[in-house]
C-alpha positions in Angstrom: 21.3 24.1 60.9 19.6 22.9 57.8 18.3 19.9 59.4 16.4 22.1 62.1 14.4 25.3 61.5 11.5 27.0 62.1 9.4 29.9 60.7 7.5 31.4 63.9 6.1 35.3 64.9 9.4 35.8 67.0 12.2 34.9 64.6 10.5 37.4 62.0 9.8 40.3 64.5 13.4 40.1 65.3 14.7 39.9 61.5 12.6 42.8 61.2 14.4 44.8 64.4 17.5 44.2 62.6 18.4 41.5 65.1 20.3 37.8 63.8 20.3 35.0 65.3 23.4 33.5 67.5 24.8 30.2 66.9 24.7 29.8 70.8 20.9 30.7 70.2 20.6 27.3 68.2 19.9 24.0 70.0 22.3 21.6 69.3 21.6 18.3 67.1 22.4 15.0 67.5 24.6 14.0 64.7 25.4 10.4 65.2 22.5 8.8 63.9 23.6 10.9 60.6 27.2 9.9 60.6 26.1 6.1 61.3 24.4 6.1 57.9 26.5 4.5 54.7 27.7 7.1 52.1 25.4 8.1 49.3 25.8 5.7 46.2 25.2 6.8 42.7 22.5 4.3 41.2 23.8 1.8 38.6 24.3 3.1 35.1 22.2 0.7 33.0 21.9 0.5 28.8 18.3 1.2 27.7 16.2 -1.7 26.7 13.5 -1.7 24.1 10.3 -1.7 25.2 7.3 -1.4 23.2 3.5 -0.5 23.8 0.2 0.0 22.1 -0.5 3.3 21.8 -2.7 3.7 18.6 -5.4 1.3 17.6 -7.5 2.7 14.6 -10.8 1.2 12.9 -12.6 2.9 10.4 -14.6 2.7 7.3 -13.2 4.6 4.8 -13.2 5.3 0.6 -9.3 4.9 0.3 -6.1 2.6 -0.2 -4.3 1.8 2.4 -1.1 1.0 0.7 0.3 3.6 -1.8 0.9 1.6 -5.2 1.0 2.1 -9.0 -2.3 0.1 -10.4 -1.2 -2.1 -13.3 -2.6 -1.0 -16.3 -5.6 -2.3 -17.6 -6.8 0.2 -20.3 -9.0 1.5 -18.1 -11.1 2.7 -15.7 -9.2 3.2 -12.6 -9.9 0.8 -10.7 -11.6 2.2 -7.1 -11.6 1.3 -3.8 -14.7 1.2 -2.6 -16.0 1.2 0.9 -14.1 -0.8 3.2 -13.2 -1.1 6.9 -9.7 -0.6 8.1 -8.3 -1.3 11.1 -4.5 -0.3 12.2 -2.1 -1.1 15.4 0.6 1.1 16.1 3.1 0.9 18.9 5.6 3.2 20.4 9.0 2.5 22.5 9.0 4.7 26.0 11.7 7.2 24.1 9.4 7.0 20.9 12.3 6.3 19.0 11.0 3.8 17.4 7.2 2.9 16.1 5.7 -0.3 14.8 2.4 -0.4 12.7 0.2 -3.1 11.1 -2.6 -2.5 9.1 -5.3 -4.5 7.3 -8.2 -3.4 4.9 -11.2 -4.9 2.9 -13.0 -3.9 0.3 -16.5 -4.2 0.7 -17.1 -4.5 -3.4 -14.5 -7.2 -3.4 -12.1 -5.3 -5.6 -9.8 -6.7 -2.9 -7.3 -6.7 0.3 -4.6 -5.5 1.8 -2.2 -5.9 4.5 1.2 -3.6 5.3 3.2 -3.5 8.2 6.0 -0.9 8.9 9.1 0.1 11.6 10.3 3.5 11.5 13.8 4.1 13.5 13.6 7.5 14.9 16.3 7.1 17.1 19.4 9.2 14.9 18.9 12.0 12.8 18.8 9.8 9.6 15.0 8.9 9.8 14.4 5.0 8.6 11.2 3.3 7.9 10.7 0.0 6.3 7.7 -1.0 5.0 6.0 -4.4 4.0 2.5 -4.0 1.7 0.6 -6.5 -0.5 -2.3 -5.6 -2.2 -5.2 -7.9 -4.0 -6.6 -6.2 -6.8 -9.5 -7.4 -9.2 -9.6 -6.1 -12.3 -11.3 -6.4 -16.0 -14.7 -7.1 -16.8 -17.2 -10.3 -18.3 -15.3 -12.9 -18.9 -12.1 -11.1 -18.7 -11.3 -11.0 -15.0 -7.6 -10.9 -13.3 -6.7 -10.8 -9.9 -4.2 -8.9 -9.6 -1.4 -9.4 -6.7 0.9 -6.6 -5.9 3.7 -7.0 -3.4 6.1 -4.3 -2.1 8.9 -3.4 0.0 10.5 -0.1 0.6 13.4 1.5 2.9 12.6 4.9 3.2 15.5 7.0 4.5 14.8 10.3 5.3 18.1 13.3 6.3 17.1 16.4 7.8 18.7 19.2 6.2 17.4 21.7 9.3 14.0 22.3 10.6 12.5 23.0 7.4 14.5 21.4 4.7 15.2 17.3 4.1 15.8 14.9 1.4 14.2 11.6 0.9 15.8 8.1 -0.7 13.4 5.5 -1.2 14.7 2.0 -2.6 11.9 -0.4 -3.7 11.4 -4.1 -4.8 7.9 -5.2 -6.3 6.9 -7.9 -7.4 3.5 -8.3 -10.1 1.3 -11.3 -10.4 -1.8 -11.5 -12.6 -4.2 -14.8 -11.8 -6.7 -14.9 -14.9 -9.4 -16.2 -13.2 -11.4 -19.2 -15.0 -14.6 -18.1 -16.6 -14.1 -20.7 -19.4 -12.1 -24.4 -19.9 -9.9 -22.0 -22.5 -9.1 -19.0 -19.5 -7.9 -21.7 -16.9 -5.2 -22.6 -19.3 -3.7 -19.5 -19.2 -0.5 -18.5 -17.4 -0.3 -16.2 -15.0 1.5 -12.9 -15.5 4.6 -11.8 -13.6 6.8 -9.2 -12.8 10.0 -8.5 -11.2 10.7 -4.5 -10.4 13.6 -2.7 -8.3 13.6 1.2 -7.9 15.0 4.2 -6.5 12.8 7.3 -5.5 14.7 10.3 -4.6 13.0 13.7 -2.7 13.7 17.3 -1.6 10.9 18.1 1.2 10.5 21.8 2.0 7.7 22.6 4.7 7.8 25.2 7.0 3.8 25.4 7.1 2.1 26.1 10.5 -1.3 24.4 11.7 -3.6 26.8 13.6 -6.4 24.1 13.4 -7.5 21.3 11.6 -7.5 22.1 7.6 -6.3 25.2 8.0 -2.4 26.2 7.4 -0.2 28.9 7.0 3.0 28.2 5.1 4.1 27.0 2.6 5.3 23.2 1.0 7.3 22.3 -1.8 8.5 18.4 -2.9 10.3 17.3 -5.9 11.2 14.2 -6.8 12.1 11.8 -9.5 11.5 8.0 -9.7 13.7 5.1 -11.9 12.0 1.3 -12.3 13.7 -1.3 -14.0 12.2 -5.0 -14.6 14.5 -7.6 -13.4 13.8 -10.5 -15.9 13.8 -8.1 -18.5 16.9 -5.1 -18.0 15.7 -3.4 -21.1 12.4 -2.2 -19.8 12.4 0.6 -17.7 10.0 3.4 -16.4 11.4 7.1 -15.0 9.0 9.6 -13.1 9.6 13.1 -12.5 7.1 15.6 -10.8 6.9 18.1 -8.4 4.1 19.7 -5.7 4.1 23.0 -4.4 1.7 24.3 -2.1 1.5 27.9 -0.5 -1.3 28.9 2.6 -1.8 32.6 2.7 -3.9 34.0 5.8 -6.1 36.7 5.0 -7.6 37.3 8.2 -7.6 35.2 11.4 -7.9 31.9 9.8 -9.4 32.5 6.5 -7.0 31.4 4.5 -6.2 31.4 0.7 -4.8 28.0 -0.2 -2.9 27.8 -3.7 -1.0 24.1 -5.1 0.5 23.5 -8.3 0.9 20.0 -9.2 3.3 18.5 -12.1 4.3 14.9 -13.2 5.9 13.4 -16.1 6.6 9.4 -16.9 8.8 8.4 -19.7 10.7 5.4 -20.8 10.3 2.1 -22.4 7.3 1.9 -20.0 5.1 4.5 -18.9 2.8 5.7 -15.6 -1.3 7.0 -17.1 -2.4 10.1 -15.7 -6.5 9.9 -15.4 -7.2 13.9 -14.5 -10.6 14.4 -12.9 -12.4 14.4 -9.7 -11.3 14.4 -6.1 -9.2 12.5 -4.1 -11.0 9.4 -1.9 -14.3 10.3 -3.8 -16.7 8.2 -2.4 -17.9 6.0 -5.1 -20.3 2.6 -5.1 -19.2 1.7 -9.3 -16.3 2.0 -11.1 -18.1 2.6 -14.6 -20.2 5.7 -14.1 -17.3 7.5 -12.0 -14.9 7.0 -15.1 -15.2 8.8 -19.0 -15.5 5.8 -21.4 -15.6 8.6 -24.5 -12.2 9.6 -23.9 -9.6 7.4 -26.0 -6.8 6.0 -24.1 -3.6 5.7 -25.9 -2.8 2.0 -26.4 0.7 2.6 -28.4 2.5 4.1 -25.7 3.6 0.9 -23.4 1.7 2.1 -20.3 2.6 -0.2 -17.8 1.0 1.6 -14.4 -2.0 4.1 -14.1 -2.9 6.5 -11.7 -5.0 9.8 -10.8 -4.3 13.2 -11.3 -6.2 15.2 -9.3 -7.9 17.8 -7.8 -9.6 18.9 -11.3 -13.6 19.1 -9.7 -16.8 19.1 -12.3 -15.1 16.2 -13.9 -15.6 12.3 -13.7 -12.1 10.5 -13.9 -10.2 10.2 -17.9 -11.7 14.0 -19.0 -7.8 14.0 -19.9 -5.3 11.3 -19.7 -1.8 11.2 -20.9 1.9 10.0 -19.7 2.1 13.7 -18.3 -0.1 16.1 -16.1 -0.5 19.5 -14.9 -3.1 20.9 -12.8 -3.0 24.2 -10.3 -5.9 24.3 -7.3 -7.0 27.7 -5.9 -9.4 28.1 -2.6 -10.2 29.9 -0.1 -11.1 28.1 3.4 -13.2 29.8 5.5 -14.1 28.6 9.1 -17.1 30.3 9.6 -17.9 29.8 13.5 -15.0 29.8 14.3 -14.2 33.2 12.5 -16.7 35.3 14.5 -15.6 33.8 18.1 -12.8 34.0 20.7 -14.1 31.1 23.0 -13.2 28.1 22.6 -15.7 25.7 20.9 -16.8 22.7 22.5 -18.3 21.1 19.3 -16.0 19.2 16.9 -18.7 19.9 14.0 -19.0 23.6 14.6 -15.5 24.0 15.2 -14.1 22.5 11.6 -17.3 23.4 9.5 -15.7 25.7 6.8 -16.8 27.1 3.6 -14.9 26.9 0.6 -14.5 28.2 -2.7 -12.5 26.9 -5.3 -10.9 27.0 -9.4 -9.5 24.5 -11.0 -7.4 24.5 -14.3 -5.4 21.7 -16.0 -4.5 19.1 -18.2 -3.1 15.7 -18.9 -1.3 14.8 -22.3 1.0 13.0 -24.7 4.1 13.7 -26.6 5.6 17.3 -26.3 2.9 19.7 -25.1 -0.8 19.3 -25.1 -1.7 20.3 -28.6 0.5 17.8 -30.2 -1.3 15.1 -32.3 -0.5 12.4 -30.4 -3.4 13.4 -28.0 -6.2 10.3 -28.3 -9.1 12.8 -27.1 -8.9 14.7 -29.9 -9.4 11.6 -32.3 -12.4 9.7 -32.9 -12.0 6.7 -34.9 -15.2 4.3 -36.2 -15.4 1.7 -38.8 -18.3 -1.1 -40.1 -16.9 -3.8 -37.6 -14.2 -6.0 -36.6 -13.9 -7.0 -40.7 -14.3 -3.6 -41.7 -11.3 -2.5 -44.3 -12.3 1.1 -44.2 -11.5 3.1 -40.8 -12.0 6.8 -40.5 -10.3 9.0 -38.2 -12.5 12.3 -37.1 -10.1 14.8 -35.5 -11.7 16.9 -32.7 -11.2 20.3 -31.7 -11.3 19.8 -28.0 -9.3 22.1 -26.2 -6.9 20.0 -24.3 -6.8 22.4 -21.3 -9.9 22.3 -19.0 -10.9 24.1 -16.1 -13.8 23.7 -13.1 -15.1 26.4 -10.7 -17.3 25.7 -7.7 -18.6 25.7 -3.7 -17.4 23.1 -0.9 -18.3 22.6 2.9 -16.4 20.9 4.9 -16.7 19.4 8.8 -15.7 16.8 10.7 -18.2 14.3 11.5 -18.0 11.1 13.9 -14.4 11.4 13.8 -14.3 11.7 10.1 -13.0 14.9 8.1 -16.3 15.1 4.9 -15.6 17.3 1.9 -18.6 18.2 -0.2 -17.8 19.9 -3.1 -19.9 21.0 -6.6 -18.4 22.4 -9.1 -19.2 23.4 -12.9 -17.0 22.0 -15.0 -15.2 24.7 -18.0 -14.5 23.1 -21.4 -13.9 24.7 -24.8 -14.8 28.1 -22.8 -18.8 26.4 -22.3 -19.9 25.4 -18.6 -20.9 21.9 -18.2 -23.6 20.1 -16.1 -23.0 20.6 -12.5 -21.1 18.0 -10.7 -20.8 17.2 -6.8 -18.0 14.9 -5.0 -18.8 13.1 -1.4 -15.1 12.5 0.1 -13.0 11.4 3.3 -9.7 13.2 4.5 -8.3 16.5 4.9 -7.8 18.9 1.7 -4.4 19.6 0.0 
């Protein structure tokens, strides 16, 4: 009788005897309250309703965008961000199938604002996220000033291949305005700027990396893609991207690790991206001009239309090399160094992520065929007597186009923030330069 039992002294000295128990042995139950009761009902099957809650709210001050856009070009410099506060809102159905995020930052130096908002559908195995971002951007200089305003949306459609393997589509529309804000009675008069872009981004994703702890991987990554951007007003103009990004973690022992990327990209068209190689990503800079190399030329024949940076290439300020192409390879070794000689687990966050590192850099950033062509600007000087000069010369440099930087780094996390410190010497035309150290936010590559 399941319904009446009992584990007592008696019952298991007599199992033990080899003695069972009798069914006459067993007091009889009382059944009909039990047979009174209704039949057991399966509960009603009901469709799953969406239902959303907060389940990440983020505010910060950080050194970085919070959108990821192509700056317009402006003949340089790169145009920073700047300290700024951030503050994000995610939410999450009960299944997670589905997440919501809004974000908004500003720029402390006024260099401007942003706002995104995304919804990624998780809920098949074609990944979907759609993404809203605007971005105010102030640019030039005296009484040259635009305000630049960059809108975006993108689909991003992600199809994994298996664990380790996927491939990316990314559709986008974008849409450029340039205010030229009034300085003088002639600057209100003039129009504003606009443009009309649609694109297609296509990736292979290969990562089968592992994450022992934070900054530290074993593994290795690989992406490649290629990017097509056509103006709508104008069919004719066009810009195409190619690159790629290869990573590889090698542990050396318990979680020293040798980390290793090689990092390629290419722009070519009617219209092209500028590669500005030096420094580190989300350096933390206070001014634009001193962070940026106003001795090296920048091309102004070769209908840039966006700029970006090419980095890591440490003991460098940004535009050592710039071109419509890049290529740069990053060596290190990580080395956790409390965490190395101990088994127990480490209470403090600082002690636990404070690492060591040791680094190379070598690379380069060009244009036309190969670095050594002549249509290189940093290895032309031109000078003249003045605007109504009618004698120009042109002084042709030596410089070799490849450059290299070698160097130290620590690295820890800090009041919830992941610092890099790094100095390095930079290496040109075999000589090493002046020493030159990077304060910077966010993990490493």
């Amino acid at each position: 009788d399941i319904d009446k039992y009992q584990f007592d002294a008696d019952a298991i000295a007599d199992v033990e005897n080899g003695e069972t128990f009798r069914a006459e042995e067993v007091e009889e139950v009382d059944t009909t309250a039990v047979e009174a009761e209704e039949p057991f009902v399966l509960p009603e099957q009901r469709n799953y309703y969406l239902a959303f809650a907060a389940t990440d709210l983020t505010t910060q001050f950080d050194f970085d965008y919070a959108t990821e856009l192509y700056q317009p070009f402006n003949g340089g410099p790169y145009v920073m961000p700047g300290m700024g506060t951030f503050l994000k809102v995610g939410m999450l159905d009960v299944f997670e199938d589905y997440k919501l995020e809004g974000g908004f930052r500003y720029s402390f130096n006024q260099s401007g604002t942003e706002f995104f908002i995304s919804l990624e559908d998780r809920s098949k195995r074609l990944d979907k996220k759609y993404i809203v971002q605007r971005q105010s951007l102030r640019t030039g200089e005296g009484l040259d000033q635009y305000n630049n305003r960059l809108y975006q949306l993108r689909a991003i459609l992600r199809y994994a291949l298996d664990e380790v393997n996927a491939l990316q589509i990314t559709p986008t529309v974008r849409y450029d305005r340039r205010i030229t804000l009034g300085s003088t009675e002639q600057r209100v008069d003039d129009p504003d700027i606009t443009n009309y872009w649609v694109g297609l981004k296509a990736e292979y994703i290969f990562d089968n990396t592992l994450n022992p702890s934070l900054n530290i991987l074993n593994g290795s990554r690989l992406k490649i893609f290629g990017e097509h951007y056509r103006e709508v007003i104008d069919p004719n103009t066009d810009i195409s991207i190619v690159g790629l990004d290869a990573r590889n973690y090698i542990k050396i022992h318990r979680d020293l690790i040798w980390a290793n990327r090689l990092a390629a990209s290419s722009s070519f068209g009617t219209r092209k991206l500028v590669y500005y190689m030096g420094s580190v990503d989300n350096w933390i800079t206070l001014s634009n001009r001193e962070k940026f190399d106003q001795t090296t030329n920048i091309a102004n024949d070769q209908g840039y239309q966006f700029q970006t940076i090419a980095t890591n290439m440490r003991g460098f300020i940004q535009n050592a090399r710039n071109g419509n192409n890049f290529a740069v390879v990053n060596s290190e070794v990580r080395w956790p160094v409390v965490r190395y000689f101990t088994n127990k687990p480490i209470k403090s966050k600082f002690l636990s992520t404070l690492q060591v590192i040791g680094f190379g850099d070598v690379g380069t950033a060009w244009n036309g065929p190969d670095p050594y062509s002549d249509e290189n600007t940093f290895n032309k000087i031109e000078a003249d007597n003045g605007p109504n000069s009618s004698i120009k010369v042109i002084y042709k440099n030596q410089n070799d186009p490849i450059i290299g930087g070698v160097g130290w780094g620590l690295r820890a996390k800090i009041w919830g923030y992941f610092i890099r410190y790094d100095y390095a010497w930079g290496i040109e035309n075999g000589v090493f330069l002046d020493p030159v150290s990077y304060l910077s936010f966010g993990l490493d590559f």
